[in-house]
PQR file of N, CA, C, O and H, with PARSE charges and radii, in Angstrom:
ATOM      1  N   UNK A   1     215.862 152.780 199.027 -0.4000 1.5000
ATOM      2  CA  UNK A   1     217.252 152.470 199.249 -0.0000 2.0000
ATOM      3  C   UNK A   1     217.570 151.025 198.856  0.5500 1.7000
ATOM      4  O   UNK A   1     218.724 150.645 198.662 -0.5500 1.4000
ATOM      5  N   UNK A   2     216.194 150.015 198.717 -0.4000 1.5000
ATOM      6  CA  UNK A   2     217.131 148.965 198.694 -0.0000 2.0000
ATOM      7  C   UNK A   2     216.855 148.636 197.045  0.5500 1.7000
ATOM      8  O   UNK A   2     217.084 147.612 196.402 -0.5500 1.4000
ATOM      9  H   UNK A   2     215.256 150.323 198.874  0.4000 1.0000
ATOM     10  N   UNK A   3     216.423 149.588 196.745 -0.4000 1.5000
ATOM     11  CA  UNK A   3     216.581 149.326 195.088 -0.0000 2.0000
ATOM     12  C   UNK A   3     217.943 150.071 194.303  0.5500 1.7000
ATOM     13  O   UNK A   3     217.870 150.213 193.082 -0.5500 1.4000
ATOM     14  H   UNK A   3     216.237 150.421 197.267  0.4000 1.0000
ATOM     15  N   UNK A   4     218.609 150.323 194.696 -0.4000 1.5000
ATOM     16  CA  UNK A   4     219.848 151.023 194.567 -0.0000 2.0000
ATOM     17  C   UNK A   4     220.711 150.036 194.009  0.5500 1.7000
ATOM     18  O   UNK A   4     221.330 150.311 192.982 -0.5500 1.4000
ATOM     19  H   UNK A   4     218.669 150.208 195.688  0.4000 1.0000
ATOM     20  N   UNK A   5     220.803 149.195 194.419 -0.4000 1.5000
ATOM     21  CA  UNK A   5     222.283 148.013 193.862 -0.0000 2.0000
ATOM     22  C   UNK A   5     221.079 147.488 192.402  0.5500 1.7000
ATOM     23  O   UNK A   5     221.572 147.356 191.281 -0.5500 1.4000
ATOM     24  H   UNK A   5     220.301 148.971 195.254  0.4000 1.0000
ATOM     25  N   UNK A   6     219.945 147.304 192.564 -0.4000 1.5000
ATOM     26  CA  UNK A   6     219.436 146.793 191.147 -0.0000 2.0000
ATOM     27  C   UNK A   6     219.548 147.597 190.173  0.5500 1.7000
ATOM     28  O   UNK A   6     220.010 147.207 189.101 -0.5500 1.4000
ATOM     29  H   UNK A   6     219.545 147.412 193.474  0.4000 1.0000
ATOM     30  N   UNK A   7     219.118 148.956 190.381 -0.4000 1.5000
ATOM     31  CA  UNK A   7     219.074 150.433 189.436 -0.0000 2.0000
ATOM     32  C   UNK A   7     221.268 150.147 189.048  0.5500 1.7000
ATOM     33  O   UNK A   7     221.620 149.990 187.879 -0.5500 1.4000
ATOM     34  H   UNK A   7     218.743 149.273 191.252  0.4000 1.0000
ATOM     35  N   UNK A   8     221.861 150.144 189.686 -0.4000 1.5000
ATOM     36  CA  UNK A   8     223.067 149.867 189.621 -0.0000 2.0000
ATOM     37  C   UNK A   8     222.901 149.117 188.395  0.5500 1.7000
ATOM     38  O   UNK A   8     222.596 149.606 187.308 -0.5500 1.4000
ATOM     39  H   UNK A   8     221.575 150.272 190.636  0.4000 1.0000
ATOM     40  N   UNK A   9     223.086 148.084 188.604 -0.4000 1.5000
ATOM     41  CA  UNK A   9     223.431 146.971 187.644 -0.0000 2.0000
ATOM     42  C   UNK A   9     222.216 146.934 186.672  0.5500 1.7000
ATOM     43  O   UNK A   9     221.731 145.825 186.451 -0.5500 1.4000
ATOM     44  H   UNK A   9     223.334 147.686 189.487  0.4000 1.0000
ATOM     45  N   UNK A  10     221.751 147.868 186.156 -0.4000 1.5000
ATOM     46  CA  UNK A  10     220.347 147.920 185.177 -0.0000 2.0000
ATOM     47  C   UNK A  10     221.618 149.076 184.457  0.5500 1.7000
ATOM     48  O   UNK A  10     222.290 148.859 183.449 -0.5500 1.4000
ATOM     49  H   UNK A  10     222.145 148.769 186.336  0.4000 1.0000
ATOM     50  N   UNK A  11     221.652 150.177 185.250 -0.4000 1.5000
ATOM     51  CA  UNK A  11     222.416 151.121 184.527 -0.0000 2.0000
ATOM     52  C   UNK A  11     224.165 150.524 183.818  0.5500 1.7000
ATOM     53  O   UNK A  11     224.927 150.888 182.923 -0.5500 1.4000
ATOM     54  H   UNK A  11     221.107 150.353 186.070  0.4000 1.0000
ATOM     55  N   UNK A  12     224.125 149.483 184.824 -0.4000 1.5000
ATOM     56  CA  UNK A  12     225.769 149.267 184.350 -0.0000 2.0000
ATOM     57  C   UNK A  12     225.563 148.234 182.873  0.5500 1.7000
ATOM     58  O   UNK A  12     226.370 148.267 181.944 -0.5500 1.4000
ATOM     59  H   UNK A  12     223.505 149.187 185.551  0.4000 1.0000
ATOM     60  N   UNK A  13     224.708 147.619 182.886 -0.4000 1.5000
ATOM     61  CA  UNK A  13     224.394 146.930 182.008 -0.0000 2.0000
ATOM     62  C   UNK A  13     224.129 147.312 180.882  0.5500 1.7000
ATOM     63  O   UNK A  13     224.680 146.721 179.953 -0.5500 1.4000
ATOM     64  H   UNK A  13     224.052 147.592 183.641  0.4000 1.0000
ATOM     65  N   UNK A  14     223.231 148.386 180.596 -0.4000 1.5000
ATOM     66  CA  UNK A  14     222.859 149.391 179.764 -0.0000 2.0000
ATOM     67  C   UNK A  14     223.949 150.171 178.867  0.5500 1.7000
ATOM     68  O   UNK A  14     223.971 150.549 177.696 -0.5500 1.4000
ATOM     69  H   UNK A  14     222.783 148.866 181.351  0.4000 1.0000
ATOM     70  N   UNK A  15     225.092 150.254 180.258 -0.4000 1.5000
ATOM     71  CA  UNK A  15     226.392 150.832 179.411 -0.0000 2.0000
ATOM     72  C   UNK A  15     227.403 150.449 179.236  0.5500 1.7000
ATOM     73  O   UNK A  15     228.362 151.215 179.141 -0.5500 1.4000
ATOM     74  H   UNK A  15     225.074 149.946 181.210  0.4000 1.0000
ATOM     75  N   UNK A  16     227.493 149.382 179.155 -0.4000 1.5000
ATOM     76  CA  UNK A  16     228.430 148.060 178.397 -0.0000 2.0000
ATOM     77  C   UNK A  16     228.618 147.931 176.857  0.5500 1.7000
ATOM     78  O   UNK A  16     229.655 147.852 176.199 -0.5500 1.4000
ATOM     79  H   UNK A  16     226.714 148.759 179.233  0.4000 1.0000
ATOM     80  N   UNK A  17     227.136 147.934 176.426 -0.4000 1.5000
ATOM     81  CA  UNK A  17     227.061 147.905 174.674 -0.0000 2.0000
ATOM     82  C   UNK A  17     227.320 148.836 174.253  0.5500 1.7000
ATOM     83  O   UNK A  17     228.039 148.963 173.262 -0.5500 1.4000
ATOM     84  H   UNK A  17     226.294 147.998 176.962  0.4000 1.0000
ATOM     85  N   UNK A  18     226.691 149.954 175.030 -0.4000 1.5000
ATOM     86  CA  UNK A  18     227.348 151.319 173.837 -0.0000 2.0000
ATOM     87  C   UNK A  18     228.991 151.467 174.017  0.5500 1.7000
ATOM     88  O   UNK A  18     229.423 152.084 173.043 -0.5500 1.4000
ATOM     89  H   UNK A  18     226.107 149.851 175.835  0.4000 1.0000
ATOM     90  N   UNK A  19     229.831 151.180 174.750 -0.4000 1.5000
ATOM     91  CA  UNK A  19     231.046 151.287 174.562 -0.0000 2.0000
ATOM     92  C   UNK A  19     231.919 150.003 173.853  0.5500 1.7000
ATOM     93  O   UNK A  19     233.125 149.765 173.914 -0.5500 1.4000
ATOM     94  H   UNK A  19     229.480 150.678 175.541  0.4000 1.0000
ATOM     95  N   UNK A  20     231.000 149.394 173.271 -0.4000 1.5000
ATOM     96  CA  UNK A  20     231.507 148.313 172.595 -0.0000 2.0000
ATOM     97  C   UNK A  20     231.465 148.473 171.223  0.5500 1.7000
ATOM     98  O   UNK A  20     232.373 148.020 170.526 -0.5500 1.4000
ATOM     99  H   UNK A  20     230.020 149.587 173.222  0.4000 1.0000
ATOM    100  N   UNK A  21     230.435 149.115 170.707 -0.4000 1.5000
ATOM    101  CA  UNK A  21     229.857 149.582 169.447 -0.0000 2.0000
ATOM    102  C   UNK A  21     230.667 150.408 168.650  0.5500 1.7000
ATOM    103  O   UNK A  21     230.341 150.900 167.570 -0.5500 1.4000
ATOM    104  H   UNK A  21     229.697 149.483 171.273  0.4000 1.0000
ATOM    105  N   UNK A  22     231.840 150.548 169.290 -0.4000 1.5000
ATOM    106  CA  UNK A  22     233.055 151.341 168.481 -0.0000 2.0000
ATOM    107  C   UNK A  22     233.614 150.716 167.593  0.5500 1.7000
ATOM    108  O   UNK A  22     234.678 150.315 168.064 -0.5500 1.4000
ATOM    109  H   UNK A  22     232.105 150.148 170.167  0.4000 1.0000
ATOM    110  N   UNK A  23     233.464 150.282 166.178 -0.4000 1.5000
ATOM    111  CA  UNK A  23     233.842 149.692 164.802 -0.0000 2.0000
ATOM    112  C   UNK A  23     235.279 150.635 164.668  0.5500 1.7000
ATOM    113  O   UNK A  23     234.894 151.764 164.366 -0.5500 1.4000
ATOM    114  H   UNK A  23     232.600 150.608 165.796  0.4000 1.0000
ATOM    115  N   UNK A  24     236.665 150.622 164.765 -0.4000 1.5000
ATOM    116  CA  UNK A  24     237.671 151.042 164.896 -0.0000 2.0000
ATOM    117  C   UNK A  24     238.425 150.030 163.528  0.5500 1.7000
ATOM    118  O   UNK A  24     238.969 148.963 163.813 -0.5500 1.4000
ATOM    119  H   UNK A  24     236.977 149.704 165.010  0.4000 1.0000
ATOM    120  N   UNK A  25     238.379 150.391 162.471 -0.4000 1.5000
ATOM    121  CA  UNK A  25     239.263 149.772 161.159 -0.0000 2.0000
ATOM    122  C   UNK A  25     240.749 150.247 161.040  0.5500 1.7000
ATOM    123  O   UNK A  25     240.901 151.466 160.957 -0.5500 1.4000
ATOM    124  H   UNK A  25     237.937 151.258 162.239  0.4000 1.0000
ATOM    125  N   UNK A  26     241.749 149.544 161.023 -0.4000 1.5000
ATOM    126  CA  UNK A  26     243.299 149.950 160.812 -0.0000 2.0000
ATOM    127  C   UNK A  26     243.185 150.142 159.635  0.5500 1.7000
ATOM    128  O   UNK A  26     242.339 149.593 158.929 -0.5500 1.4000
ATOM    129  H   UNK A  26     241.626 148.554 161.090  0.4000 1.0000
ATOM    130  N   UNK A  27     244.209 151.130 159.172 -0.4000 1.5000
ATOM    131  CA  UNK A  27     244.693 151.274 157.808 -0.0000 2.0000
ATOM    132  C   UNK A  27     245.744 150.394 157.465  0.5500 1.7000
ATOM    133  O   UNK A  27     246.619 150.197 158.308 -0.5500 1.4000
ATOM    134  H   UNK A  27     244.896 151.575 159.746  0.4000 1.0000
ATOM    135  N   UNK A  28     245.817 149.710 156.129 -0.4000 1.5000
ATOM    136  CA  UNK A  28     246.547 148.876 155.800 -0.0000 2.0000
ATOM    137  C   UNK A  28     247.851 149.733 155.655  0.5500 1.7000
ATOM    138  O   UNK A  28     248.852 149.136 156.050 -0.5500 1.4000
ATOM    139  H   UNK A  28     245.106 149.869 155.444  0.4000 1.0000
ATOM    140  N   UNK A  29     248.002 150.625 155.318 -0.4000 1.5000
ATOM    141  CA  UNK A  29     249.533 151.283 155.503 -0.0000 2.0000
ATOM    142  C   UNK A  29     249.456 152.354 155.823  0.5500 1.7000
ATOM    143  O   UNK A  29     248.392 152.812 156.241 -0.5500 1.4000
ATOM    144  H   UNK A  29     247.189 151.110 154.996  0.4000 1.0000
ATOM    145  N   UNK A  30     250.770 153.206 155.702 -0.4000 1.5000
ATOM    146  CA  UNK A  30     250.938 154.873 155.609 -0.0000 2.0000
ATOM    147  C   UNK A  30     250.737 155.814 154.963  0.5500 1.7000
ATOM    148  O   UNK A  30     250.850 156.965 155.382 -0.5500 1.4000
ATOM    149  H   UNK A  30     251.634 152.834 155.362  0.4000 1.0000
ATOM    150  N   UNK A  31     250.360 155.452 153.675 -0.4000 1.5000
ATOM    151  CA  UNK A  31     249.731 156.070 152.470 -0.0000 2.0000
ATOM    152  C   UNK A  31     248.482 156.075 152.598  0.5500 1.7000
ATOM    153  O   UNK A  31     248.127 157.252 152.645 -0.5500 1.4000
ATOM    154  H   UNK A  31     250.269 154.516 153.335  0.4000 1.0000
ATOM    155  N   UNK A  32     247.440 155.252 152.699 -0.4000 1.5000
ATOM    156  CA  UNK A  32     246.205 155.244 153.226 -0.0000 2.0000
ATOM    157  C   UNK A  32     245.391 155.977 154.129  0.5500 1.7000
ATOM    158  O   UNK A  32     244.196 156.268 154.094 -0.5500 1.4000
ATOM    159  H   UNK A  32     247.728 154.295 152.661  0.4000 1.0000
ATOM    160  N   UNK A  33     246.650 156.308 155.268 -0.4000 1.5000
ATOM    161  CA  UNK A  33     246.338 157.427 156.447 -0.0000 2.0000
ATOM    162  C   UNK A  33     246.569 158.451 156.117  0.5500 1.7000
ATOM    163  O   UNK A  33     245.767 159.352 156.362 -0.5500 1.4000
ATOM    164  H   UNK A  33     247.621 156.072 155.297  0.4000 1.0000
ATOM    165  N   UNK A  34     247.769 158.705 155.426 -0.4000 1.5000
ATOM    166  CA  UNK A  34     247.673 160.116 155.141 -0.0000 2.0000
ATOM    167  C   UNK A  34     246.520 160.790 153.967  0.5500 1.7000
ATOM    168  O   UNK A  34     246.305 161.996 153.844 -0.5500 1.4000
ATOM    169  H   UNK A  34     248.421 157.973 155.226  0.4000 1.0000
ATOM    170  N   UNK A  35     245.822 159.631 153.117 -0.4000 1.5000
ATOM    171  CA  UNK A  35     244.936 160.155 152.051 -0.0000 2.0000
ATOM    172  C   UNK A  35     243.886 160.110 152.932  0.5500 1.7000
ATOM    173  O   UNK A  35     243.078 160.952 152.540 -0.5500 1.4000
ATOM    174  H   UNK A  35     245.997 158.652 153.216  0.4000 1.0000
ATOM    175  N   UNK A  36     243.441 159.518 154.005 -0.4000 1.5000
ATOM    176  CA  UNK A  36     242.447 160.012 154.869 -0.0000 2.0000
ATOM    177  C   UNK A  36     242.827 161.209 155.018  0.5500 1.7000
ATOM    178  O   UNK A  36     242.379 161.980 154.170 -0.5500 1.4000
ATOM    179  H   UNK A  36     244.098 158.835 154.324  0.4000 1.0000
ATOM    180  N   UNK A  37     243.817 161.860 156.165 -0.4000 1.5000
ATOM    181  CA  UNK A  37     243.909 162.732 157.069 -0.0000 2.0000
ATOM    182  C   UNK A  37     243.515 163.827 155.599  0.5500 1.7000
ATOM    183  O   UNK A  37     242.594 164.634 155.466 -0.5500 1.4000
ATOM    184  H   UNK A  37     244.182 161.234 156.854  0.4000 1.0000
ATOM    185  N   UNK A  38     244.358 163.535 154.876 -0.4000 1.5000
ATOM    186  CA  UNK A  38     243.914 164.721 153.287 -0.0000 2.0000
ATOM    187  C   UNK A  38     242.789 165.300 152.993  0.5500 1.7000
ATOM    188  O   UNK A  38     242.450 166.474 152.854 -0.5500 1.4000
ATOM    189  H   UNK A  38     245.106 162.880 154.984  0.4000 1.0000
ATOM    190  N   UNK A  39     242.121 164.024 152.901 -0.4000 1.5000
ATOM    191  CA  UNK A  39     240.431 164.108 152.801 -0.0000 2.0000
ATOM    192  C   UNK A  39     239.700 165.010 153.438  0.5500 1.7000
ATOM    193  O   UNK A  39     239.081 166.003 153.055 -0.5500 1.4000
ATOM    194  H   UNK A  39     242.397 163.070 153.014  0.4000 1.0000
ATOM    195  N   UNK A  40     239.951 164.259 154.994 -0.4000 1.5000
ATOM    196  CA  UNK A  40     239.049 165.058 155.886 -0.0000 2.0000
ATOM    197  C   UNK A  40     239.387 166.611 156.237  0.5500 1.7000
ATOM    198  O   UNK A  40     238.630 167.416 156.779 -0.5500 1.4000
ATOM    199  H   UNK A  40     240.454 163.452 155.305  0.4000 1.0000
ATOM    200  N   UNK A  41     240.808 166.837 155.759 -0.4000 1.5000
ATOM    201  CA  UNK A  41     240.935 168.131 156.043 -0.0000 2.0000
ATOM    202  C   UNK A  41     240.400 169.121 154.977  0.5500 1.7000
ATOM    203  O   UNK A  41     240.054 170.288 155.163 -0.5500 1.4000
ATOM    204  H   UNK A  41     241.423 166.183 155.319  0.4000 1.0000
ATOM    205  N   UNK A  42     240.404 168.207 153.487 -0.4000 1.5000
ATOM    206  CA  UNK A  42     239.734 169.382 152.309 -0.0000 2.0000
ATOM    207  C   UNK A  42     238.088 169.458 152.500  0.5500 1.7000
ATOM    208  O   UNK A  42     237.511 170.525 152.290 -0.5500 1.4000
ATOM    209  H   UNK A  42     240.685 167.259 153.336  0.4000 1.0000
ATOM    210  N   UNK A  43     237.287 168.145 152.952 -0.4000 1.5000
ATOM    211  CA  UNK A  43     236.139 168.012 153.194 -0.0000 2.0000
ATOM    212  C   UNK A  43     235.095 168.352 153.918  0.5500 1.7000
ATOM    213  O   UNK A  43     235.000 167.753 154.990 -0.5500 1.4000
ATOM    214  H   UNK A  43     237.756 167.278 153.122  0.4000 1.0000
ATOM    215  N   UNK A  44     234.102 169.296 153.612 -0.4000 1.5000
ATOM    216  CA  UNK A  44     233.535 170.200 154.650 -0.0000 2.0000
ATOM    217  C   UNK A  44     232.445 169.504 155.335  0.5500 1.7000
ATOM    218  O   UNK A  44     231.944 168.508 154.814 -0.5500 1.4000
ATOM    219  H   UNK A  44     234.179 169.782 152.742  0.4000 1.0000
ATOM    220  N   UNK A  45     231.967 170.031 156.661 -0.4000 1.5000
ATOM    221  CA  UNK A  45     231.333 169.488 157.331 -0.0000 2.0000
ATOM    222  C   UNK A  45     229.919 170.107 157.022  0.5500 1.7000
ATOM    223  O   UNK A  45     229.993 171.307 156.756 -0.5500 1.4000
ATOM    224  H   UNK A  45     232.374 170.841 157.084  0.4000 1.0000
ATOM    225  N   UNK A  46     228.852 169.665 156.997 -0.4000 1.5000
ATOM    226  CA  UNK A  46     227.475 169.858 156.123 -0.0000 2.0000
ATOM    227  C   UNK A  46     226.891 170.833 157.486  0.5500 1.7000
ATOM    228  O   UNK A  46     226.343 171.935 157.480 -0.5500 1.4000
ATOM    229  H   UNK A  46     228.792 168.690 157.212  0.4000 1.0000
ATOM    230  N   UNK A  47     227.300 169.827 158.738 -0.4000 1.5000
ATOM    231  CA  UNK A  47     226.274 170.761 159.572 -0.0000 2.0000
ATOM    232  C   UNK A  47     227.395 172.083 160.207  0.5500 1.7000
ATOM    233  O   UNK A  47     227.243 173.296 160.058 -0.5500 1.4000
ATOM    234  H   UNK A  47     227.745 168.931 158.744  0.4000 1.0000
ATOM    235  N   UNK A  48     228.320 171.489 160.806 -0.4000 1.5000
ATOM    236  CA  UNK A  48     229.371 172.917 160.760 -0.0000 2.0000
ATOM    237  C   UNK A  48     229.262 173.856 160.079  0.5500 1.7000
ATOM    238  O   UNK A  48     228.921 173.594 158.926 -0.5500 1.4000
ATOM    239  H   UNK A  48     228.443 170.504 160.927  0.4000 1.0000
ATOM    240  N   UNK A  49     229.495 175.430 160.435 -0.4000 1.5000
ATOM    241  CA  UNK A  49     229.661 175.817 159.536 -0.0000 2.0000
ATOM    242  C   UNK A  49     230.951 176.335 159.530  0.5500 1.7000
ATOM    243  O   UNK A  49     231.456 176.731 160.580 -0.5500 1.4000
ATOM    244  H   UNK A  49     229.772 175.643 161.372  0.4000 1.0000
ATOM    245  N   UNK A  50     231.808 176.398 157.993 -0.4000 1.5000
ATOM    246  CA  UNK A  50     233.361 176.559 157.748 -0.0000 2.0000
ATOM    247  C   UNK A  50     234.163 175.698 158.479  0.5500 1.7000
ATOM    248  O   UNK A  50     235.222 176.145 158.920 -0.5500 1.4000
ATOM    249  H   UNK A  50     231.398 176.077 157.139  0.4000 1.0000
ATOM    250  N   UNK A  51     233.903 174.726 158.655 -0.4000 1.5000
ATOM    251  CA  UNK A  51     234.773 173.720 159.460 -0.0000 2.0000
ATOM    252  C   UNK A  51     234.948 172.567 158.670  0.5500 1.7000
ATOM    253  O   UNK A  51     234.055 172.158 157.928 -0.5500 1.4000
ATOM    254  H   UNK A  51     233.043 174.363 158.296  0.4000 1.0000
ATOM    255  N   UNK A  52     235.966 172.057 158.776 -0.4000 1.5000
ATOM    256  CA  UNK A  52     236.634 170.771 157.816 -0.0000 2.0000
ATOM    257  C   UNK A  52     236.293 169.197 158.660  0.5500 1.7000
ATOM    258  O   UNK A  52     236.621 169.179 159.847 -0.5500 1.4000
ATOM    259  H   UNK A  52     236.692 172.389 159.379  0.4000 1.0000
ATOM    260  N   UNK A  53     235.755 168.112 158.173 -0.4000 1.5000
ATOM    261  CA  UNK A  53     235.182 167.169 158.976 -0.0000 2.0000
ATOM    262  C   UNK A  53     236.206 166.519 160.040  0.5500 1.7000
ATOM    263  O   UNK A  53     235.787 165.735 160.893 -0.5500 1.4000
ATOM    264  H   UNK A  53     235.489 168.127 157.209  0.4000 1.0000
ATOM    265  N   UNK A  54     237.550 166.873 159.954 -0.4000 1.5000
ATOM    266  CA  UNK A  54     238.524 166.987 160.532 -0.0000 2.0000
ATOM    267  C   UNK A  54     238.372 167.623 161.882  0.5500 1.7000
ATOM    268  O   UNK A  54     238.563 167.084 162.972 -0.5500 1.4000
ATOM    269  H   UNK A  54     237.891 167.509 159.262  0.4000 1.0000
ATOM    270  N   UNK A  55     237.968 168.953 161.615 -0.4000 1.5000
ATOM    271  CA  UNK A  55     237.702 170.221 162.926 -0.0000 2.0000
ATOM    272  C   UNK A  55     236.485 169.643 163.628  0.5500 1.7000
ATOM    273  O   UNK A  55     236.608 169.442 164.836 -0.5500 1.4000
ATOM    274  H   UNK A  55     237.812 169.391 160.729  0.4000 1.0000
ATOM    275  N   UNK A  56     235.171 169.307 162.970 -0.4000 1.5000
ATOM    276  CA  UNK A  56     234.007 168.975 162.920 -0.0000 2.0000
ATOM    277  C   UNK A  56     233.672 168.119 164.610  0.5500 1.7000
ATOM    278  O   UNK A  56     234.572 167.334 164.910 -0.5500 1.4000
ATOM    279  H   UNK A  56     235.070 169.470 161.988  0.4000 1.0000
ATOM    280  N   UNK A  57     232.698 168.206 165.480 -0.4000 1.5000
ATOM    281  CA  UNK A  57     232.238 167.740 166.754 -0.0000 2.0000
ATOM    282  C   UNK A  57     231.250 166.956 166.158  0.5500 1.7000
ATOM    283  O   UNK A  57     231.070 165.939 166.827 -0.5500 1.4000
ATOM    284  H   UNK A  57     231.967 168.843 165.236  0.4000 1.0000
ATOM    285  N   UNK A  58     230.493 167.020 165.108 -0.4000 1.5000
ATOM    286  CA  UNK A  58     229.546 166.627 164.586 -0.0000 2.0000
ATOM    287  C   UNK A  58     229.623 164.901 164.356  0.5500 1.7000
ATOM    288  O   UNK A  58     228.692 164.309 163.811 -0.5500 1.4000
ATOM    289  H   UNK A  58     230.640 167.846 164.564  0.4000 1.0000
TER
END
């Protein structure tokens, strides 16, 4: 029991970086997004199968 607040803050620590590690790039305009969204909807997903990388969990 009294290792509980350390295991705490070992685990909280642990999961700090991975929610930081999200590289999130803006698109410079509206044309840009929509030739993404284009993309990913003609573009198939390798491990899916029949699914567009769009649909894709992968």
């Amino acid at each position: 029991m009294r290792f509980l607040p350390g295991m705490l803050m070992l685990v909280l620590m642990m999961a700090a970086p991975a929610r930081a590690t999200t590289d999130v790039m803006p698109f410079r305009n509206e044309a840009q997004e929509q030739q993404f969204r284009q993309l990913t909807e003609q573009l198939r997903c390798p491990k899916c199968q029949n699914n567009s990388i769009a649909d894709s969990n992968a």
